[in-house]
C-alpha positions as CSV (number, residue, x, y, z in Angstrom):
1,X,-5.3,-4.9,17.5
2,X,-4.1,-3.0,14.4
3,X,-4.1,-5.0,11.2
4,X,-2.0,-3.8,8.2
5,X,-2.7,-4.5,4.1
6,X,0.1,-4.2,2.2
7,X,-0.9,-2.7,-1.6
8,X,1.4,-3.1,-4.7
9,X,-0.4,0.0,-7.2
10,X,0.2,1.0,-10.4
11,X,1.4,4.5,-10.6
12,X,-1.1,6.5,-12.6
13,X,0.1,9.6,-15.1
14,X,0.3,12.9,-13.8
15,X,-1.5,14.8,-17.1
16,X,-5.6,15.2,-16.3
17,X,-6.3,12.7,-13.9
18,X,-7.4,13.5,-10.3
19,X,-4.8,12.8,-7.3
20,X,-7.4,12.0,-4.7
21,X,-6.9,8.5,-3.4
22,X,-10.4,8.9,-2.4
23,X,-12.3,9.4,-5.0
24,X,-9.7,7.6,-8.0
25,X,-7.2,5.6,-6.7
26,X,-4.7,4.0,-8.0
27,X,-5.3,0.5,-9.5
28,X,-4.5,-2.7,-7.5
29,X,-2.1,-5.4,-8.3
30,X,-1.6,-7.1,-5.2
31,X,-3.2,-6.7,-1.7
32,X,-1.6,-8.9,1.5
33,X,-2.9,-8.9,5.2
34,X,-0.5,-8.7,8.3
35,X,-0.9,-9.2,11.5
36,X,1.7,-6.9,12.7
37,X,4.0,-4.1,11.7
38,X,7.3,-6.4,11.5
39,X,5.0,-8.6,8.5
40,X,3.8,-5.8,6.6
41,X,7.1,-4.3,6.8
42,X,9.3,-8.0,5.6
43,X,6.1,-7.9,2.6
44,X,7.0,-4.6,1.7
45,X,10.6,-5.1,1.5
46,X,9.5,-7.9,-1.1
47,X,7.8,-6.0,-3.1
48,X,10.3,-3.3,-3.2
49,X,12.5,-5.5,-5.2
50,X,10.2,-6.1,-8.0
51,X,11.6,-4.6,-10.9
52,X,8.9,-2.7,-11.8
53,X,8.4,-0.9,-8.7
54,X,12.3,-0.2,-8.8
55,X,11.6,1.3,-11.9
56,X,8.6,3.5,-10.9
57,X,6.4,1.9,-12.9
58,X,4.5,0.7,-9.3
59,X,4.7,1.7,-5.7
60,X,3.9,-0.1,-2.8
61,X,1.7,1.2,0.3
62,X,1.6,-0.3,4.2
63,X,-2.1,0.8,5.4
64,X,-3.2,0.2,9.1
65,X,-6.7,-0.9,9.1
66,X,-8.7,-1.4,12.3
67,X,-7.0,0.3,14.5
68,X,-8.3,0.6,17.8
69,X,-8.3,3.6,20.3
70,X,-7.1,3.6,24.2
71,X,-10.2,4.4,26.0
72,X,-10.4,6.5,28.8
């Protein structure tokens, strides 16, 4: 089963700081777990109408975690 985080960042400044997710990403305000594509999505719609991600001050993100692969 594929699980799903829903992530409310902050979005970082463009001037000297590494893009890499990886290695510096963006700072957390908010993670939620879903169970299914249809939750993360309804959370994410949610969070879409903050006002500060409508300003671009934060973005939101829908991760799948755990997915599993069809075997052979």
């Amino acid at each position: 089963m594929t699980r799903f985080l829903v992530v409310l960042t902050d979005v970082r400044a463009v001037e000297g700081i590494d893009r890499d997710e990886r290695t510096a990403p963006e700072r957390r305000r908010q993670v939620v777990g879903a169970s299914s594509r249809e939750a993360a999505d309804r959370i994410a719609g949610a969070f879409m109408a903050l006002g500060m991600v409508r300003a671009g001050r934060q973005r939101v993100k829908v991760i799948a975690v755990g997915r599993r692969h069809a075997r052979d």
